[in-house]
Structures are given as C-alpha cells and as structure tokens.
py3Dmol code that shows the C-alpha trace and the ligand (Angstrom):
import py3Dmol

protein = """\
ATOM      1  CA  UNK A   1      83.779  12.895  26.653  1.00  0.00           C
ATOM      2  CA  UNK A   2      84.309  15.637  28.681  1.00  0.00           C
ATOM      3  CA  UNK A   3      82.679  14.323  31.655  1.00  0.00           C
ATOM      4  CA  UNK A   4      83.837  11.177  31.319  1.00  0.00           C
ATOM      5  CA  UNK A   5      87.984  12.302  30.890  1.00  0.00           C
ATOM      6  CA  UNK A   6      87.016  14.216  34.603  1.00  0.00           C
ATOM      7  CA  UNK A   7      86.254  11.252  36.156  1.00  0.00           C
ATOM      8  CA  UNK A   8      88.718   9.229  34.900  1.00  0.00           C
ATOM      9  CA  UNK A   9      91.176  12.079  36.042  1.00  0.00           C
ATOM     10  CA  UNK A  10      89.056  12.075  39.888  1.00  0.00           C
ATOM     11  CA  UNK A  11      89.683   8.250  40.378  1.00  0.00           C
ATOM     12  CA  UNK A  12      93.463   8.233  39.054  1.00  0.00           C
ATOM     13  CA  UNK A  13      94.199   9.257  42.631  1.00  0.00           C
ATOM     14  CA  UNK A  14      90.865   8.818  45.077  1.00  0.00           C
ATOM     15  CA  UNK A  15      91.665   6.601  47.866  1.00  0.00           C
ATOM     16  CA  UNK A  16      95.693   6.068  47.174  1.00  0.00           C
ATOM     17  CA  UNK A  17      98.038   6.296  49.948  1.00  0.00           C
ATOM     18  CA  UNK A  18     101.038   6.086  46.768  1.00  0.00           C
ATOM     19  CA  UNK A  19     103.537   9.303  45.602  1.00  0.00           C
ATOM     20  CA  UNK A  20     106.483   8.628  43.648  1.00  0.00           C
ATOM     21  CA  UNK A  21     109.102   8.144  46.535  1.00  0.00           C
ATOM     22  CA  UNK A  22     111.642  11.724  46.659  1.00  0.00           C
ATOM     23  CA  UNK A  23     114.741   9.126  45.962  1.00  0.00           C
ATOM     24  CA  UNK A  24     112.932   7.282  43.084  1.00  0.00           C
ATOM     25  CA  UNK A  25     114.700   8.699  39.818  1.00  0.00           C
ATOM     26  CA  UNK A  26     111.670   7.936  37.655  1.00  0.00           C
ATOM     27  CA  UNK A  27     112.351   4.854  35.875  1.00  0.00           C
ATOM     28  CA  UNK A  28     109.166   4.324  34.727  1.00  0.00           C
ATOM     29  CA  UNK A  29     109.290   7.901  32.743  1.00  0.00           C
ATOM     30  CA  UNK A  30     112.708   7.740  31.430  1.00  0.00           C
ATOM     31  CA  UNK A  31     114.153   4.418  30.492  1.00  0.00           C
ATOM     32  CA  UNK A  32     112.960   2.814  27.116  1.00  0.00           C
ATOM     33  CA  UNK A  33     112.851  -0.685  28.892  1.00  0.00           C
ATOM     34  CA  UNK A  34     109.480   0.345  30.277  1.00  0.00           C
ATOM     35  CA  UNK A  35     106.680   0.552  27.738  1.00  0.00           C
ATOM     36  CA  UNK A  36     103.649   2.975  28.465  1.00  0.00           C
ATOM     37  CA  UNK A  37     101.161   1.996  25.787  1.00  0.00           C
ATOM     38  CA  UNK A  38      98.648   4.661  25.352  1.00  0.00           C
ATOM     39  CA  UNK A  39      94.955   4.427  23.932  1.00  0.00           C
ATOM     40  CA  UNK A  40      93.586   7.145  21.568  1.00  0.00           C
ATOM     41  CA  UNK A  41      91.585   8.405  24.862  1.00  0.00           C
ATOM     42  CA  UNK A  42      94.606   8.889  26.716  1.00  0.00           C
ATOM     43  CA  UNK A  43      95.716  11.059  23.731  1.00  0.00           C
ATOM     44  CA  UNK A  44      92.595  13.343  23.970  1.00  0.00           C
ATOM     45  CA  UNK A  45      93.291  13.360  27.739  1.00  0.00           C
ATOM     46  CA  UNK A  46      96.729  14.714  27.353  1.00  0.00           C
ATOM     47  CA  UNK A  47      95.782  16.706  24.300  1.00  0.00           C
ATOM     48  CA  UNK A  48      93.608  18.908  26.839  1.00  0.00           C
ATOM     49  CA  UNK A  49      96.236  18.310  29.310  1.00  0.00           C
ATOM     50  CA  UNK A  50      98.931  20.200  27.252  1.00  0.00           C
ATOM     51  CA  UNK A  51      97.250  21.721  24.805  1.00  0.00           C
ATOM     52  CA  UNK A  52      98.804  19.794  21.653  1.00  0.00           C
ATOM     53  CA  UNK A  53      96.822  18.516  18.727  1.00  0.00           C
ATOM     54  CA  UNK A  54      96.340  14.652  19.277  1.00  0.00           C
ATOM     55  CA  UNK A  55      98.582  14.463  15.725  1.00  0.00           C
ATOM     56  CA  UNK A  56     101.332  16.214  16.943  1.00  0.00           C
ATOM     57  CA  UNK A  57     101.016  14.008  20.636  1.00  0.00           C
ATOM     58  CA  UNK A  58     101.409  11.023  17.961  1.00  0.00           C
ATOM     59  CA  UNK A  59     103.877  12.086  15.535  1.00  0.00           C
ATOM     60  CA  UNK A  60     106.277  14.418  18.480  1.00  0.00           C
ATOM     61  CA  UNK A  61     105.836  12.066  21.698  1.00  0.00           C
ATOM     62  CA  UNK A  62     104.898   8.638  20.488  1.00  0.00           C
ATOM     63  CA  UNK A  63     106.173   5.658  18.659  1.00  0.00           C
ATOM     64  CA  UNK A  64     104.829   2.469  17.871  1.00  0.00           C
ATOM     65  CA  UNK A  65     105.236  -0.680  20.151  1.00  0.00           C
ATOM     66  CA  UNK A  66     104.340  -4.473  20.420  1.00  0.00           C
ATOM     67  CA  UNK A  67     102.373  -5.899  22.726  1.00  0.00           C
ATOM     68  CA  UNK A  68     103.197  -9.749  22.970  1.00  0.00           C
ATOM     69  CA  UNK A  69      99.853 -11.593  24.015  1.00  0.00           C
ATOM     70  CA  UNK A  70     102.197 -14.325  25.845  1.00  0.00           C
ATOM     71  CA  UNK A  71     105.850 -14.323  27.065  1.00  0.00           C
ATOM     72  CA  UNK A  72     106.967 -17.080  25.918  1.00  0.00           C
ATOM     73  CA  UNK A  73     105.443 -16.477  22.473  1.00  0.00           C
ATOM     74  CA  UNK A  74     106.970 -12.746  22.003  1.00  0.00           C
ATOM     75  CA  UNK A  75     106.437 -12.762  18.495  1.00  0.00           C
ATOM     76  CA  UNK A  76     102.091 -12.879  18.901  1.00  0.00           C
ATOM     77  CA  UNK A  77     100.778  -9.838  19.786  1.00  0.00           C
ATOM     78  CA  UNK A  78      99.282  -6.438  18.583  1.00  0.00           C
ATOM     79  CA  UNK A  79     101.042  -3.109  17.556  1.00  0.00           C
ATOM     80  CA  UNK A  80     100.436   0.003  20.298  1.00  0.00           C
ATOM     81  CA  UNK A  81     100.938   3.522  20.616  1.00  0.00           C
ATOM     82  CA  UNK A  82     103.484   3.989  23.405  1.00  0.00           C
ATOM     83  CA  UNK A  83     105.324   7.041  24.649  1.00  0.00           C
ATOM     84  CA  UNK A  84     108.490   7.735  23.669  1.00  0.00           C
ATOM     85  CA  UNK A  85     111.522   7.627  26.501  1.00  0.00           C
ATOM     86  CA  UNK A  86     112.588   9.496  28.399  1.00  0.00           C
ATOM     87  CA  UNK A  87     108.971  10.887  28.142  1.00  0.00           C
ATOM     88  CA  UNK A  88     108.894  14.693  26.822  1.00  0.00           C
ATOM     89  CA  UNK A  89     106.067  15.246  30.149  1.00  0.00           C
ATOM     90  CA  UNK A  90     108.807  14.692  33.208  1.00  0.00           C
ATOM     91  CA  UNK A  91     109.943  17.847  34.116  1.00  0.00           C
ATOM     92  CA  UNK A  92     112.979  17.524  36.534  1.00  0.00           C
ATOM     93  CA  UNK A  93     110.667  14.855  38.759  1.00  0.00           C
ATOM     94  CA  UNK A  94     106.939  15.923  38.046  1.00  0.00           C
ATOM     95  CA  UNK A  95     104.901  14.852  35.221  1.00  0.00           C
ATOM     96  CA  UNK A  96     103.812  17.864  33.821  1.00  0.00           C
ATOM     97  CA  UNK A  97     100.346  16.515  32.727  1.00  0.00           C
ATOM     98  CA  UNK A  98      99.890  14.738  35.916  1.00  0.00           C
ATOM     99  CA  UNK A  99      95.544  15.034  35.788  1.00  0.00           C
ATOM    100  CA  UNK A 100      95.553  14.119  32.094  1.00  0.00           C
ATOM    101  CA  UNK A 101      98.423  11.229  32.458  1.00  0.00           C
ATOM    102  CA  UNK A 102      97.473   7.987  30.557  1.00  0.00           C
ATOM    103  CA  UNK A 103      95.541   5.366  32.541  1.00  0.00           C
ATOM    104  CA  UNK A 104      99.404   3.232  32.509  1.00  0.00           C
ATOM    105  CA  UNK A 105     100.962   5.398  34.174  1.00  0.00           C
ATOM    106  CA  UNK A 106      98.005   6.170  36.927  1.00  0.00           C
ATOM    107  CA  UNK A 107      97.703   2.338  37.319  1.00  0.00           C
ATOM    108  CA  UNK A 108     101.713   2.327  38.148  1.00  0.00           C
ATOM    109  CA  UNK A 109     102.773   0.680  40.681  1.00  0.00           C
ATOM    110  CA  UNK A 110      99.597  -0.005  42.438  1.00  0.00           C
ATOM    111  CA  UNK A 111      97.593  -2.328  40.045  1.00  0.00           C
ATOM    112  CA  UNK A 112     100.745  -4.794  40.464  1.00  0.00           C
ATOM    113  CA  UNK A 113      99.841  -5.201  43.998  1.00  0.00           C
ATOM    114  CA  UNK A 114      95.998  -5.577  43.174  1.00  0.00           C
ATOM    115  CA  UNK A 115      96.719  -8.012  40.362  1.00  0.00           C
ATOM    116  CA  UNK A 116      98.732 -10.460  42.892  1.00  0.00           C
ATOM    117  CA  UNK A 117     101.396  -9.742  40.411  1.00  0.00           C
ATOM    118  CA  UNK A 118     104.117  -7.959  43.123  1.00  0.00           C
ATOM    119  CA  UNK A 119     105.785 -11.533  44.019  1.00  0.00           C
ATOM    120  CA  UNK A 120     106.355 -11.603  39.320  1.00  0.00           C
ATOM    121  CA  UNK A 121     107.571  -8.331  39.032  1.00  0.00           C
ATOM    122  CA  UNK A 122     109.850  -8.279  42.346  1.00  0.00           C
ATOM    123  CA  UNK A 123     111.945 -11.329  40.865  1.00  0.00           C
ATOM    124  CA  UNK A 124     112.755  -9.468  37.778  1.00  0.00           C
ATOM    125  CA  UNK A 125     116.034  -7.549  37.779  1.00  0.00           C
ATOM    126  CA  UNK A 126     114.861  -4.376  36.283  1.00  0.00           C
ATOM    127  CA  UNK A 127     112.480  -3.708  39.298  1.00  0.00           C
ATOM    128  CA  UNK A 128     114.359  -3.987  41.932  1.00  0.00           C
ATOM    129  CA  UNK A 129     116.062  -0.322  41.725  1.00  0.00           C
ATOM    130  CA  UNK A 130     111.720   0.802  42.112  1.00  0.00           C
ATOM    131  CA  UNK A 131     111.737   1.732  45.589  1.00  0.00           C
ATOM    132  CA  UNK A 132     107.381   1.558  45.285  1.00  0.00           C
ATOM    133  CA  UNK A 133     107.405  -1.726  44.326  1.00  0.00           C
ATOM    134  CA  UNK A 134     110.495  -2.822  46.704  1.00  0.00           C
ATOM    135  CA  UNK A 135     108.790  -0.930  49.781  1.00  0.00           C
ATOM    136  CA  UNK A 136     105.845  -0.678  48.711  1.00  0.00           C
ATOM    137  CA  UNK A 137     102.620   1.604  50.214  1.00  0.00           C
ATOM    138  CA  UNK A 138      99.487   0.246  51.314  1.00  0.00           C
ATOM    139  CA  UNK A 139      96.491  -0.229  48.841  1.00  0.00           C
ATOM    140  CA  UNK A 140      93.533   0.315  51.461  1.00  0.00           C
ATOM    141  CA  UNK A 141      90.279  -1.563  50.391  1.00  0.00           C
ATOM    142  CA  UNK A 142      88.515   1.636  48.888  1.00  0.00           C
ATOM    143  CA  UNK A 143      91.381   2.106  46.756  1.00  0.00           C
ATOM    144  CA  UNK A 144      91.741  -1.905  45.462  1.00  0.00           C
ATOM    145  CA  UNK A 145      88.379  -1.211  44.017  1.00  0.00           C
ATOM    146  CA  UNK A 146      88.497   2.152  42.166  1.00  0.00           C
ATOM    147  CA  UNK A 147      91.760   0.266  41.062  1.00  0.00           C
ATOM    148  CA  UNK A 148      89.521  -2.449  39.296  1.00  0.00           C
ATOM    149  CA  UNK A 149      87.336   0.128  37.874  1.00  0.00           C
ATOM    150  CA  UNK A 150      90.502   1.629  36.833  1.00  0.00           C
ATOM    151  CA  UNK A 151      91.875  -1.821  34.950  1.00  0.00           C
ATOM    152  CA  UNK A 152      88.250  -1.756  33.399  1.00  0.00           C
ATOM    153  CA  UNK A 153      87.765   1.204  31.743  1.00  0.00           C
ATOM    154  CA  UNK A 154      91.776   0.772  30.806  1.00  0.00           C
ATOM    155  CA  UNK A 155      90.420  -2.579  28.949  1.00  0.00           C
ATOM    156  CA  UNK A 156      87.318  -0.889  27.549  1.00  0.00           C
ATOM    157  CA  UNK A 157      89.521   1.900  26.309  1.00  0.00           C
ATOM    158  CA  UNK A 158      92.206   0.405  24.335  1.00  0.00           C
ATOM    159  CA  UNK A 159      89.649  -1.899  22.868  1.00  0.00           C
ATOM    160  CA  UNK A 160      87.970   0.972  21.527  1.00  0.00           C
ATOM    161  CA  UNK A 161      91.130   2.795  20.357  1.00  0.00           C
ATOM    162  CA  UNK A 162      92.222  -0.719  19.178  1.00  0.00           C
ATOM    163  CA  UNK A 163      88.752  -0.962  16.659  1.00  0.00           C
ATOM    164  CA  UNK A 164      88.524   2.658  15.542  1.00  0.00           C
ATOM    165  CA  UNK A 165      92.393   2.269  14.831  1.00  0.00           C
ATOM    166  CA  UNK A 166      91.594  -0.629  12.451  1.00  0.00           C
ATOM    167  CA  UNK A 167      88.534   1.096  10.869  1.00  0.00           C
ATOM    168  CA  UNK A 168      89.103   4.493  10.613  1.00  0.00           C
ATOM    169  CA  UNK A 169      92.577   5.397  10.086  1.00  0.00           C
ATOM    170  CA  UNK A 170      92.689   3.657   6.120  1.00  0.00           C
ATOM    171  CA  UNK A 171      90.119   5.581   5.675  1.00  0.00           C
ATOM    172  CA  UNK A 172      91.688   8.749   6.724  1.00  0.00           C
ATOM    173  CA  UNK A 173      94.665   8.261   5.027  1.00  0.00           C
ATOM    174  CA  UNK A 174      92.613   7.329   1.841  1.00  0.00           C
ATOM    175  CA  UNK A 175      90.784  10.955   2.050  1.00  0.00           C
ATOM    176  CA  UNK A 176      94.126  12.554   2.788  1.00  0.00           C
ATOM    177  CA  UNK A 177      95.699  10.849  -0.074  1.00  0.00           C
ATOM    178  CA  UNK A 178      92.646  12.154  -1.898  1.00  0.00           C
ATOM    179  CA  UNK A 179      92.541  15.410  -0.823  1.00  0.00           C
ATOM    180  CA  UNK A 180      96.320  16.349  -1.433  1.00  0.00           C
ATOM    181  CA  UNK A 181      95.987  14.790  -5.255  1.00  0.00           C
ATOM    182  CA  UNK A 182      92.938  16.661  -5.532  1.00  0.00           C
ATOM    183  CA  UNK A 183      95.067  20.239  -4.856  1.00  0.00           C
ATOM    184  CA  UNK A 184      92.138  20.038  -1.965  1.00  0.00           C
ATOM    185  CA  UNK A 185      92.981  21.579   1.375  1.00  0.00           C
ATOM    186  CA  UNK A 186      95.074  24.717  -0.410  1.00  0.00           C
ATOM    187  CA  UNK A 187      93.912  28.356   0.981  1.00  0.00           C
ATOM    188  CA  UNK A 188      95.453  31.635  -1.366  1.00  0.00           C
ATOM    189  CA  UNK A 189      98.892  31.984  -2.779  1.00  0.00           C
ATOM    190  CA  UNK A 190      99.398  27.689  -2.759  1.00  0.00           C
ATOM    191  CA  UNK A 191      99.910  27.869   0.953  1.00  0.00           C
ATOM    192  CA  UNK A 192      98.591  24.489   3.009  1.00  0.00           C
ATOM    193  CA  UNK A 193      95.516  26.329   4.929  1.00  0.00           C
ATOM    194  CA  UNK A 194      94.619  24.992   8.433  1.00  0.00           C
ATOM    195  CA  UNK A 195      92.855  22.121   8.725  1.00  0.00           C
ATOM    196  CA  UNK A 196      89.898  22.726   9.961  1.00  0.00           C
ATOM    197  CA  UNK A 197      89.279  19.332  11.275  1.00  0.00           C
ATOM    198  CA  UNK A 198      89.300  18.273  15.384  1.00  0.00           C
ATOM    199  CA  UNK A 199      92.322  17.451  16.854  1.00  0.00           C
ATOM    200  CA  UNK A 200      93.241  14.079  15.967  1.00  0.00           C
TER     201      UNK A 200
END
"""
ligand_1 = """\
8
SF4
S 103.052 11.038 31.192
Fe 103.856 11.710 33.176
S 103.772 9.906 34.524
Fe 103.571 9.191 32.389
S 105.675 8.691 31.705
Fe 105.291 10.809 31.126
S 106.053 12.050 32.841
Fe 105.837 9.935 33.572
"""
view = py3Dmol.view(width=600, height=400)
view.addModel(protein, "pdb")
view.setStyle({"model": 0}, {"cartoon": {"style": "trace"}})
view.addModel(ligand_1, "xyz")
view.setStyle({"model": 1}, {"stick": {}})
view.zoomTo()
view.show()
C-alpha cells in the first residue's frame, strides 16, 4: 500500500503545467455545490497525510453523497463518501494535505480538458467564476497520459472501496454491536480501552 499511495502521490503532479491561479478563491474546496467523492484509499492517503484515524477522517470531515449514474435520471445512482464543504484541509489558499489529496481533487481541472468535457462544463453557470477552466493551462502530451492512468486507478479505486464497502462494513458493525453487548472492548475501572484495531 505504501508503495503504491507514493506513486499515486508522484503522478498527481508529473508532467502538469496547472497551479491553482493566485485570484482563484478556491471554489472547488469551499462551496458545497461541488462534490469531492472520496474512495476508502483516498482516506488512508490522507490518514497518513494528516495523521487522523481513517474513522475520525469519516465521521469529522466527511458526509455521505449521491452519485447519479445519468443526469437526466438524478434519482439512479450510488451513495459516496464526499468531503464536507468548505473542506477542513484549505488553509487560507493551500490544501494542507496537498501529497495525500484525494485522486478528485488531483484530477481537477485537468481531466475535464482530457475527457473533451471543457466545451460541457464551460456552458454551465457555476464554472464560469473558475479562472482554470475559463483560461485554462496547457495539458502537454506526457501529462494527457499520466492523466489516463490517473482516471484508471481513480476507477479501479472506488470500485474497490465501493465492494469492500458493501461486504465488510455489516460485518463490522455486526462485531461492534457484538462486542459492546458483550461488555467486550472494556480495559479497568469500566473505561472504553483503545482499540487496538488499524485505522479505519
Ligand atoms: S483536500 Fe485539499 S484540494 Fe481537496 S478540497 Fe480539501 S483543501 Fe481542496
């Protein structure tokens, strides 16, 4: 995992002309209208990022969202993890867990560009205060392809998070459920001991 979170981190910015324009007030970080979905990796990547447990990431900085598979059928779709606005990370104008930022926000603004998607998102009202995506940089050739990778392993990833979501988190809760009726996870004196488990 390890390896694999560093290289992820490497390729969020090999190749890219982009930086978040001085005048830009971060939209895209503050305003609820934007949704950053995040996968279970990206919470292990900004667990190690900021040093929280990935339960506290969940229950302090996240929320759950809807994904609609099609526009004009908003109500099909699947439940996400997104970040909560204005995200908790943006200090003043950084992102304070800018190597360990979820693949989203990495992806932002460029992969519109790759996608052919710039011409979509430019008639739509809420983008035009972006100055990236009104004047936006150059994606050189290098870069259009670690984007793709980029768009990949974003796929593979929330697939993942999406199945062990859906498998093992009944099953946690059942165990929890059993360990608290049990008295289980008590140290001396009745007080809740730490739990010993990894951080998720
Ligand atoms: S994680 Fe960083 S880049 Fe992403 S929304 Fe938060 S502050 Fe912005």
């Amino acid at each position: 995992m390890d390896d694999y979170l560093r290289e992820r981190s490497r390729l969020f910015n090999e190749a890219s002309e982009f930086s978040c324009p001085d005048g830009c007030q971060r939209y895209d970080c503050r305003d609820s209208e934007f949704h950053i979905t995040v996968s279970l990796i990206d919470l292990v990547a900004l667990s190690r990022a900021c040093g929280n447990k990935v339960s506290s990431l969940l229950k302090d900085h996240c929320k759950i969202g809807f994904d609609p598979l099609e526009e004009d059928e908003p109500w099909v779709g699947r439940l996400t993890i997104e970040l909560k606005k204005p995200c908790s990370f943006l200090e003043e104008k950084k992102c304070s867990v800018y190597p360990g930022r979820p693949v989203a926000c990495a992806l932002f603004p460029e992969a519109f560009f790759v996608l052919g998607k710039a011409d979509e998102f430019l008639k739509k009202e809420i983008f035009q205060k972006f100055p990236c995506i009104t004047h936006p940089a150059t994606v050189p050739s290098r870069r259009k392809e670690i984007l793709h990778r980029l768009l990949q392993m974003s796929a593979q990833e929330i697939f993942l998070s999406d199945f062990i979501s859906s498998v093992s988190l009944p099953f946690l809760s059942i165990s929890k459920t059993c360990r608290k009726s049990s008295g289980g996870n008590r140290g001396a004196g009745g007080k809740e001991s730490r739990d010993p488990s990894p951080s998720i």
